[in-house]
N, CA, C and O of each residue as an XYZ file, in Angstrom:
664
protein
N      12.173    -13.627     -1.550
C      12.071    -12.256     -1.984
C      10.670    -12.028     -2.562
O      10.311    -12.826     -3.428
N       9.882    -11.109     -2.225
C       8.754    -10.562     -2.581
C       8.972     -9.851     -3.594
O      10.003     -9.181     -3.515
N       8.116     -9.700     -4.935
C       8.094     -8.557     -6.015
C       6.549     -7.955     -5.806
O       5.427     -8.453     -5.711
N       7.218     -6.355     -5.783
C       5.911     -5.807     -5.800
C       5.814     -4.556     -7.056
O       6.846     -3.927     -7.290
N       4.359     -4.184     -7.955
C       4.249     -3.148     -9.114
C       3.162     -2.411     -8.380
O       2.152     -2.767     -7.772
N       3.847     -1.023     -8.709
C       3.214      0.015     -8.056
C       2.404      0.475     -9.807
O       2.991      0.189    -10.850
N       1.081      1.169     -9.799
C       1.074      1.086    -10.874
C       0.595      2.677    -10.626
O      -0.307      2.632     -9.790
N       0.839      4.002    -11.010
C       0.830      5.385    -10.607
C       0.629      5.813    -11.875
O       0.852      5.226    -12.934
N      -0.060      7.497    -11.555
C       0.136      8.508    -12.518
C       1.424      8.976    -12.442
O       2.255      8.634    -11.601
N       1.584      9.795    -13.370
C       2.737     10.963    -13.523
C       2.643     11.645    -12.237
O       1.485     11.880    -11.893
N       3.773     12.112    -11.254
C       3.455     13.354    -10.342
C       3.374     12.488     -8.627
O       4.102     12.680     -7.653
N       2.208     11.533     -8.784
C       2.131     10.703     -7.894
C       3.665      9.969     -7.241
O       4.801     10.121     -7.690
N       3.136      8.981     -5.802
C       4.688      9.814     -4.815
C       4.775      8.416     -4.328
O       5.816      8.164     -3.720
N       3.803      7.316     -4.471
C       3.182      6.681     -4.010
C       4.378      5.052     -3.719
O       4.466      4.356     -2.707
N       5.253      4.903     -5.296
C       6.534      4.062     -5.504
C       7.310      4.932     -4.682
O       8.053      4.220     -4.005
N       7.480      6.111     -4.431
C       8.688      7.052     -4.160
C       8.966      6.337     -2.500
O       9.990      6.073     -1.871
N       7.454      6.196     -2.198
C       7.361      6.465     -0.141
C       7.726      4.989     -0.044
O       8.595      4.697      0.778
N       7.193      4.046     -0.755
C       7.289      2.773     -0.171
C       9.014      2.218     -0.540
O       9.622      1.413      0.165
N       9.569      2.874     -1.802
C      10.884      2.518     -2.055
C      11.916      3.234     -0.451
O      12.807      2.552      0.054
N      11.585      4.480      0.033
C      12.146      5.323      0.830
C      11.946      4.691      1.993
O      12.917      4.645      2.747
N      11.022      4.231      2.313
C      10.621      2.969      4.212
C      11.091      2.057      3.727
O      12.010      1.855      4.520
N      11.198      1.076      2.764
C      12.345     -0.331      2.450
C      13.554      0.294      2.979
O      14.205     -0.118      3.939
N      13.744      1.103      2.421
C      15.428      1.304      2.320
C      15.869      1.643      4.268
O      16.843      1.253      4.912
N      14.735      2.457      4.677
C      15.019      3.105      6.050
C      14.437      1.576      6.976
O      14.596      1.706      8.190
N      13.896      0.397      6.603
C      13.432     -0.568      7.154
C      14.144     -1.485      6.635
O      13.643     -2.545      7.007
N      15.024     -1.685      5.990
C      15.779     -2.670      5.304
C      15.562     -3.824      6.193
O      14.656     -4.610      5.916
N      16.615     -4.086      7.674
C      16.890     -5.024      8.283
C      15.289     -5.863      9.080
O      15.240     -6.930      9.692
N      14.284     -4.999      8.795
C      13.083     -5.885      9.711
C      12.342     -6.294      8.668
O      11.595     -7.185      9.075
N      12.123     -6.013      7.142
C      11.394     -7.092      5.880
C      12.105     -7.511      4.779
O      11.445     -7.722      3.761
N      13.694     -7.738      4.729
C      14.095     -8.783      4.076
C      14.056     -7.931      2.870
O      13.805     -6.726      2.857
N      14.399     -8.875      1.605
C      14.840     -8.279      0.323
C      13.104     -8.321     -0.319
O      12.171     -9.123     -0.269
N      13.338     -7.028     -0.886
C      11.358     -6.513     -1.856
C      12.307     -5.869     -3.269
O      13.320     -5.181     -3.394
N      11.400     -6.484     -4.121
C      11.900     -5.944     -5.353
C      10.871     -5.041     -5.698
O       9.765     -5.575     -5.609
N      10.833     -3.498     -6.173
C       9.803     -2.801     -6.524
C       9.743     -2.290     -7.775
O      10.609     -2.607     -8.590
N       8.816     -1.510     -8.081
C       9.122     -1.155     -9.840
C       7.673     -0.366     -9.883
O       6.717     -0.334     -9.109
N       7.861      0.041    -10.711
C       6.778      0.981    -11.120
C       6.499      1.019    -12.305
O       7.476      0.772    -13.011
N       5.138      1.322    -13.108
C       4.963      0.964    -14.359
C       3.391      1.730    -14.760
O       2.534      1.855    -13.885
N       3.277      1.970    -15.477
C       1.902      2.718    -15.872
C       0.865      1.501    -16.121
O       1.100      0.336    -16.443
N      -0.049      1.990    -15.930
C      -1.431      1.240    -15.668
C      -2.070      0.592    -16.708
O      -2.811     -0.361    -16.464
N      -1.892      0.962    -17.781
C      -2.118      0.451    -19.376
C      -0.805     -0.705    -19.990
O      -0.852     -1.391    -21.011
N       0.164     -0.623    -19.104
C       1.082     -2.001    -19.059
C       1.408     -2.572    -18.390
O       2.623     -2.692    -18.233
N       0.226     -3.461    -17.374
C       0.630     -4.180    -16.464
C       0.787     -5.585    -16.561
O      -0.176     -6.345    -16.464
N       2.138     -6.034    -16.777
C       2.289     -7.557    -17.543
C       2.670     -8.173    -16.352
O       2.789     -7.377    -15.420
N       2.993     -9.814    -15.983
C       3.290    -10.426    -15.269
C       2.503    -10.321    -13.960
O       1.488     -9.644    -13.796
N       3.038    -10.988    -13.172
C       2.162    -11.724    -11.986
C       3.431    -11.496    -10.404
O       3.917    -12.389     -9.709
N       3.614    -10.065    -10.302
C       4.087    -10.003     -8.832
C       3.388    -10.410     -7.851
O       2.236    -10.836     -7.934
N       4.041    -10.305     -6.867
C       3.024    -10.279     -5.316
C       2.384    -10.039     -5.125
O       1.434    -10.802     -4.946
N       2.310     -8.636     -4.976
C       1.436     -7.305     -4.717
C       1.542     -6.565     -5.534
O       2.695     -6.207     -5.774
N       0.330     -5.921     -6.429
C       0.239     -5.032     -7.507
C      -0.693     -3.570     -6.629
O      -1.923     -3.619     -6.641
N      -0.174     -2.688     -6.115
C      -0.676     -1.967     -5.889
C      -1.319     -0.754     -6.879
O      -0.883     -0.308     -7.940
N      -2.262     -0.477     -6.278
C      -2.600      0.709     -7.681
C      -3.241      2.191     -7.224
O      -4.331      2.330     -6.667
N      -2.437      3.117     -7.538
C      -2.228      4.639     -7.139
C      -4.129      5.072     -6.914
O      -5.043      4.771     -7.681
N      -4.200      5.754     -5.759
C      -5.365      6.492     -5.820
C      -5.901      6.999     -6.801
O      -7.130      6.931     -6.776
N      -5.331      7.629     -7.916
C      -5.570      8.456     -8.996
C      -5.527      7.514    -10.277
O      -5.889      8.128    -11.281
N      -5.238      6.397    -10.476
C      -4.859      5.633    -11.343
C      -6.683      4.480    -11.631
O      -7.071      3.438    -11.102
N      -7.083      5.074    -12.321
C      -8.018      4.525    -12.728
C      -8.384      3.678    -13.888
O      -9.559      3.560    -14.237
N      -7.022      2.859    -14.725
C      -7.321      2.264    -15.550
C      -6.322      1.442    -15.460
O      -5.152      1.629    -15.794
N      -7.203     -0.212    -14.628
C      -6.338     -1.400    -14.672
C      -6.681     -2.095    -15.926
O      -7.848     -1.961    -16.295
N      -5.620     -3.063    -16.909
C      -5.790     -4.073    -17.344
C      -5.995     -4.744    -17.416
O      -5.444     -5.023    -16.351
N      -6.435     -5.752    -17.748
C      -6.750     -7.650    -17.362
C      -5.777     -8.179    -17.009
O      -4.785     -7.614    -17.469
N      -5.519     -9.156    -16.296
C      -4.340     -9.813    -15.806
C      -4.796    -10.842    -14.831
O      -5.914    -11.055    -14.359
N      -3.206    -11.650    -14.577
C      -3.793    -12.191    -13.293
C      -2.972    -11.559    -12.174
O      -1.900    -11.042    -12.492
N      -3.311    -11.546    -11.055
C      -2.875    -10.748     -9.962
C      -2.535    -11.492     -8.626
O      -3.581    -11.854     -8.087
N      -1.429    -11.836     -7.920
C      -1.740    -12.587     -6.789
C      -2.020    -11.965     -5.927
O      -2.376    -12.618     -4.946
N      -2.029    -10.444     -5.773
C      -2.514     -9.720     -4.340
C      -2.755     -8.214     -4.948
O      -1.847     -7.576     -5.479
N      -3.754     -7.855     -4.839
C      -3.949     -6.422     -5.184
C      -4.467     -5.727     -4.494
O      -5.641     -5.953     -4.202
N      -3.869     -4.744     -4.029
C      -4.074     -3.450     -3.426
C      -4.816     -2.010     -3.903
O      -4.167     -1.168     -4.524
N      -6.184     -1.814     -3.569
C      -6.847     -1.108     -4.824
C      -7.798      0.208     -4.082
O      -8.550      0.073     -3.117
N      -7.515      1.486     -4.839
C      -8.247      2.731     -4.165
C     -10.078      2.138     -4.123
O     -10.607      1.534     -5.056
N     -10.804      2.523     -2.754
C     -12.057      2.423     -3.280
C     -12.223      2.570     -4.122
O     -11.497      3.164     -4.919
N     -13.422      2.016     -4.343
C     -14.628      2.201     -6.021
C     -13.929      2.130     -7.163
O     -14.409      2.626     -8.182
N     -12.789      1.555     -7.180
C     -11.954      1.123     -8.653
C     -12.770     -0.272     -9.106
O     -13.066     -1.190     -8.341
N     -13.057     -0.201    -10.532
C     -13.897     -1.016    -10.427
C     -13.105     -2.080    -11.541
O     -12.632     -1.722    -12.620
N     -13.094     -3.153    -11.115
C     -11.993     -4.309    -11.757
C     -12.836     -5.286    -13.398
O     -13.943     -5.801    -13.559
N     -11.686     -5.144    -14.251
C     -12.285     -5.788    -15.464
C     -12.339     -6.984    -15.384
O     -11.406     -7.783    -15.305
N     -13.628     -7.199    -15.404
C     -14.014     -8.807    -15.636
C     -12.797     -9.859    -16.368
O     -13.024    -11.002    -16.764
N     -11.848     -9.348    -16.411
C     -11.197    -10.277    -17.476
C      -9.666    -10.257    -16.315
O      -8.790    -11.101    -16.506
N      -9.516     -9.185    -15.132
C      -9.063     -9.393    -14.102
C      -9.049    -10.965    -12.889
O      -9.992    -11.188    -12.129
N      -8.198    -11.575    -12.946
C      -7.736    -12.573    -11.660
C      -7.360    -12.568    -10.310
O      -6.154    -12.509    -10.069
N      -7.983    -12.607     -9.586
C      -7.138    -12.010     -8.141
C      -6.972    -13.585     -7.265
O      -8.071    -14.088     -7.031
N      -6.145    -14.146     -6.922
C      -5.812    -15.219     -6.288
C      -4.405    -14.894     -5.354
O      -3.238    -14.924     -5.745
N      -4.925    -14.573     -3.987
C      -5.762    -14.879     -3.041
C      -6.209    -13.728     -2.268
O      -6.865    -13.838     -1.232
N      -5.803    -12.492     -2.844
C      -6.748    -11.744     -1.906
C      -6.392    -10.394     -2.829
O      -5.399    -10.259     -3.544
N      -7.690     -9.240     -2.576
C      -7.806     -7.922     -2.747
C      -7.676     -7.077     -1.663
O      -8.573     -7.265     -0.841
N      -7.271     -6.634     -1.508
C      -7.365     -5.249      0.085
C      -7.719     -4.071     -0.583
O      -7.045     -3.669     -1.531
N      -8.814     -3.418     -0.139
C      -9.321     -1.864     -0.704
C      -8.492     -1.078      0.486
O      -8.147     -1.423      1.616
N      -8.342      0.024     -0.205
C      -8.205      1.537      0.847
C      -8.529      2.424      0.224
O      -8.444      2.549     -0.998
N      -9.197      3.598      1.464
C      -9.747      4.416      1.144
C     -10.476      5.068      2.301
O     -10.101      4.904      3.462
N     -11.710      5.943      1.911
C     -11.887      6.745      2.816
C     -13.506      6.099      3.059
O     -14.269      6.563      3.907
N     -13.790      5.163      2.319
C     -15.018      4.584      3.138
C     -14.946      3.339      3.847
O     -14.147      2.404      3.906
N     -16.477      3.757      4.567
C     -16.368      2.647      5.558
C     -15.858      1.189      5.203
O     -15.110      0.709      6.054
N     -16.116      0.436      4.150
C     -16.307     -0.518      3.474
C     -14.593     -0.912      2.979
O     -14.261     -1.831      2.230
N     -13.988     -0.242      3.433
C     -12.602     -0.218      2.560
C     -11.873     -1.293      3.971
O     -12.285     -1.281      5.131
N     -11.035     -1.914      3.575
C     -10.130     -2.441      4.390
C      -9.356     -1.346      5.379
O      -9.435     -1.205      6.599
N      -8.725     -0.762      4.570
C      -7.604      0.313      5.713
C      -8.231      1.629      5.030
O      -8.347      1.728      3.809
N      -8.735      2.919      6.200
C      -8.840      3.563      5.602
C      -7.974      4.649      6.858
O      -7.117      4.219      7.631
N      -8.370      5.848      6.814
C      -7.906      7.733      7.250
C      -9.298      7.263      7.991
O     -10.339      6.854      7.475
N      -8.890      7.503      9.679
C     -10.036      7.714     10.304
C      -9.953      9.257     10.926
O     -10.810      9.972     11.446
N      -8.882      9.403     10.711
C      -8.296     11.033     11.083
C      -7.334     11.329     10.560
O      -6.303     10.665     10.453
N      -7.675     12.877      9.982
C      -6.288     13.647      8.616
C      -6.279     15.006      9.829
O      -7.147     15.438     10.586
N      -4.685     15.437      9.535
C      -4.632     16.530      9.756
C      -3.244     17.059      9.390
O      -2.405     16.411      8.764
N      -3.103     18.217      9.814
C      -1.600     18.334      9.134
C      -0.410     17.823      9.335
O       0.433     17.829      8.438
N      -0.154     17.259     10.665
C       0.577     17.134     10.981
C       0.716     15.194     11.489
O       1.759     14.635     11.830
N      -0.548     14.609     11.389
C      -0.683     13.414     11.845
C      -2.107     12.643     10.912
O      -3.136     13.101     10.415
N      -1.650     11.610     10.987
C      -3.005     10.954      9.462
C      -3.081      9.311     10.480
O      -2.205      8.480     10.716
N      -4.396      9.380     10.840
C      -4.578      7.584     11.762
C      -5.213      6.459     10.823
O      -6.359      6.358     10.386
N      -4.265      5.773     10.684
C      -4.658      4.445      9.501
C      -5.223      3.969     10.499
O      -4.869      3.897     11.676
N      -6.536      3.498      9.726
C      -7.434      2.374     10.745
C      -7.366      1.128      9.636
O      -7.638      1.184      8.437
N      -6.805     -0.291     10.614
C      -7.043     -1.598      9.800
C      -8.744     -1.981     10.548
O      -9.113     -2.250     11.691
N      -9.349     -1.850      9.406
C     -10.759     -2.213      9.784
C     -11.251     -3.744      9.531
O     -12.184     -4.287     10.122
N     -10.328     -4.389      8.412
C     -10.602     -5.903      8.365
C      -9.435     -6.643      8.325
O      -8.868     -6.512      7.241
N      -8.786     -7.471      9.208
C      -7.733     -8.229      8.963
C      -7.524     -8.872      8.126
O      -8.279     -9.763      7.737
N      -6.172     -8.510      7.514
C      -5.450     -9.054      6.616
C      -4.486     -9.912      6.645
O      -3.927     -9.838      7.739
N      -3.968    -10.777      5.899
C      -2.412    -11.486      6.157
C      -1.322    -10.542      4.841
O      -1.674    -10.113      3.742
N      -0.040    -10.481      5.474
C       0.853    -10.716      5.228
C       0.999    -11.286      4.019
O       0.197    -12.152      3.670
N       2.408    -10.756      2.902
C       2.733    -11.778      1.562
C       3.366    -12.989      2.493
O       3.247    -14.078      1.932
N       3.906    -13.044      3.574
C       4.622    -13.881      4.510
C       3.616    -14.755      5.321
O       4.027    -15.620      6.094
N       1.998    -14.457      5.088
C       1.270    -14.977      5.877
C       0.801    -14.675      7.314
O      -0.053    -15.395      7.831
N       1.312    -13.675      7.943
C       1.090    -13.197      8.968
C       0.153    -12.581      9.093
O      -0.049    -11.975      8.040
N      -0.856    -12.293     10.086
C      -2.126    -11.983     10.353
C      -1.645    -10.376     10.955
O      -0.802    -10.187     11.831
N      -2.593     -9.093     10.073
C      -2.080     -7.942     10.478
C      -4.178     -7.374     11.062
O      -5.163     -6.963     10.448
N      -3.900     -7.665     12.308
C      -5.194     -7.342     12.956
C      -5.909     -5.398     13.017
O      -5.551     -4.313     12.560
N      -6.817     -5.818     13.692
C      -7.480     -4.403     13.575
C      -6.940     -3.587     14.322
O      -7.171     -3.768     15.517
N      -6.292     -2.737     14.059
C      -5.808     -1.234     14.700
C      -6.046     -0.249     14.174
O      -6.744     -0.219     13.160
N      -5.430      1.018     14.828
C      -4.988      2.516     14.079
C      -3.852      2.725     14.418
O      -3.426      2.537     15.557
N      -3.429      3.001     13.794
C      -1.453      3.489     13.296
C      -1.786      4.936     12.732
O      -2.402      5.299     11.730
N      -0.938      5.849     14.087
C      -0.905      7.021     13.706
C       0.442      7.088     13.286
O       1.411      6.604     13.872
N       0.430      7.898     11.940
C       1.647      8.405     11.035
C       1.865      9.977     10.622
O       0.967     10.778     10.881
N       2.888     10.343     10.074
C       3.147     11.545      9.417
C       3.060     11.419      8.473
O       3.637     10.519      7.862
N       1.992     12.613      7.743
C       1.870     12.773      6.495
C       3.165     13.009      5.495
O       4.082     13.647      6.012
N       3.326     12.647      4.356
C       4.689     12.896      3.600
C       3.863     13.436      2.402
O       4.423     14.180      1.597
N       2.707     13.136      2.264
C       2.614     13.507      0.529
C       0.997     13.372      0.874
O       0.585     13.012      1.977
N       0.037     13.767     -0.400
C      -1.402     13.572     -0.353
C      -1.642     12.531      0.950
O      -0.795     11.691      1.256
N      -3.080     12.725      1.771
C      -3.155     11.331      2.754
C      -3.498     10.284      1.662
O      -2.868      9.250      1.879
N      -4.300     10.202      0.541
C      -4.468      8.483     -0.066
C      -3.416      7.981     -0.664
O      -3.485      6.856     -1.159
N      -2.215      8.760     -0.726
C      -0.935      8.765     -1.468
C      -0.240      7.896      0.146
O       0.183      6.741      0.174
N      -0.286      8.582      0.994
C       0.006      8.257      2.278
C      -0.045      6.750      2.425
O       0.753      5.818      2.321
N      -1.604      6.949      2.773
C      -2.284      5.745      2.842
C      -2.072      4.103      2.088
O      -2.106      2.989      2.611
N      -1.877      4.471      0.847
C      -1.541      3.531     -0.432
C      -0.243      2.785      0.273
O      -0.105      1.567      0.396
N       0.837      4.000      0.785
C       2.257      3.529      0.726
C       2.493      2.494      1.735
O       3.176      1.471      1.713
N       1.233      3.400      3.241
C       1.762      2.408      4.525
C       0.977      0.991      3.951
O       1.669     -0.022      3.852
N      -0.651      0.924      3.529
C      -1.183     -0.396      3.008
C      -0.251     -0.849      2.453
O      -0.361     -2.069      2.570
N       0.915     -0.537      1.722
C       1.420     -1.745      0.854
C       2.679     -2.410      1.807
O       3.119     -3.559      1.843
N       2.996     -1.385      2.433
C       4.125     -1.568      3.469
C       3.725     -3.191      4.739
O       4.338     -4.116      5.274
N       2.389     -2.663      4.654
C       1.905     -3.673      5.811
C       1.943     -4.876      5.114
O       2.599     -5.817      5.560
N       1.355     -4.956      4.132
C       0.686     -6.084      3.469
C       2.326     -6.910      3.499
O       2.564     -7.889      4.205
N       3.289     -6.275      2.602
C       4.984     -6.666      2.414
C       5.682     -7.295      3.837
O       6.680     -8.016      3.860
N       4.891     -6.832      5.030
C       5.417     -7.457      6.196
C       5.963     -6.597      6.936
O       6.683     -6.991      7.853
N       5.715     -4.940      6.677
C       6.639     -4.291      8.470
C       5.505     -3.802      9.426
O       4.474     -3.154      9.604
N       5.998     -4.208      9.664
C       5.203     -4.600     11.738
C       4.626     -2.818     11.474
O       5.083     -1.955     10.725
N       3.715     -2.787     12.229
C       2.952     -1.358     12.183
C       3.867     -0.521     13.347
O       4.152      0.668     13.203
N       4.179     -1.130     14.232
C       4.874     -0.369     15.279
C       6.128      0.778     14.402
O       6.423      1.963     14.557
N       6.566     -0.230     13.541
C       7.603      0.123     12.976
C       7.321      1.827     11.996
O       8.131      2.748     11.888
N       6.240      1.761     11.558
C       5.126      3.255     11.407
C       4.599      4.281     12.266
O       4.236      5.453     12.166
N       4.692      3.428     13.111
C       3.889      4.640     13.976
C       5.086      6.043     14.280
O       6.298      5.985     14.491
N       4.063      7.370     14.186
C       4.615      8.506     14.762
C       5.558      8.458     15.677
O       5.503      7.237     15.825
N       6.389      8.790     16.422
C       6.976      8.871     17.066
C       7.903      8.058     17.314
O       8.613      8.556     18.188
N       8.458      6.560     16.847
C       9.044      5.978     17.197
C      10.387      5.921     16.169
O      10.451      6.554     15.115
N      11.160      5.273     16.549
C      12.867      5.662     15.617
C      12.793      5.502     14.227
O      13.490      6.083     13.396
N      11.942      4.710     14.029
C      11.938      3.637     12.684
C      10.805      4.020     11.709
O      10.759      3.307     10.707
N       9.766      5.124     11.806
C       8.878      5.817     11.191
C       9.502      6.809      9.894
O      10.436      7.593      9.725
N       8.365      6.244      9.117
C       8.789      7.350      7.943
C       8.618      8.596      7.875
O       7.459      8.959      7.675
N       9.753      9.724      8.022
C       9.206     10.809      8.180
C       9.162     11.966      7.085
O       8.601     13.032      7.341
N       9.840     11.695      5.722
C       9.984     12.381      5.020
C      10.479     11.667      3.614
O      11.259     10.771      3.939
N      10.361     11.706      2.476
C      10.369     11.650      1.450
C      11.628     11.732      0.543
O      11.831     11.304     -0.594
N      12.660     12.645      1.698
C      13.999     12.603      0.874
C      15.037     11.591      0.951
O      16.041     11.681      0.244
């Protein structure tokens, strides 16, 4: 079982989307424990600590995988063992929006990543439906991938895509 901390503002949707694709993906990534927690109390050492686009004040800690909006800039007193993944809207970011629009948002994986399972998630674009802000978007499918569901399983059009929020 994977544990993952979403760490969000107030308002933000970001725990909402990734709790809502577990539940609609249950049978293809296994049991994920999630939780959510404000950014000024981030204790313990999950999996994956993702952290909200808007959420600009991490703690020190140690971290085994963090998931982080561009240009968040990490306190020296921060641990990351074994990997960081950025997203965002620059070039430089791991997964970013190579195309927004209303109705369709194209995640580009620009640097391969592995898996909490170890699996190698290569360079593509995964076109999706927007549900909420695109870096809100964005945040939910990055953490989704990283946790282990196959991108196919995202993409627009197919049975198993997230399409809505309720």
């Amino acid at each position: 079982m994977y544990t993952v901390a979403v760490l969000e503002n107030t308002g933000e949707s970001v725990l909402k989307q990734i709790k809502i694709a577990l539940r609609k993906l249950q049978s293809a990534v296994g049991c994920v424990s999630i939780w959510g927690i404000e950014a000024s109390s981030c204790r313990g050492s999950p999996d994956l600590t993702v952290i909200s686009p808007s959420c600009s004040n991490l703690s020190a800690g140690c971290f085994k995988s963090l998931l982080v909006p561009s240009g968040l800039l990490l306190p020296s007193a921060v641990s990351v063992n074994p990997m960081i993944i950025s997203y965002g809207l620059s070039s430089k970011d791991s997964i970013t929006l190579s195309s927004i629009s209303a109705k369709r948002l194209v995640i580009t994986i620009q640097r391969e990543f592995c898996t909490l399972g170890g699996k190698q998630v290569e360079r593509q674009e995964i076109p999706v439906e927007p549900h909420s802000p695109p870096l809100e978007t964005l945040a939910s499918i990055a953490a989704l991938l990283i946790i282990g569901v196959e991108p196919g399983a995202l993409i627009s059009g197919t049975n198993n895509h997230i399409t809505s929020t309720s």
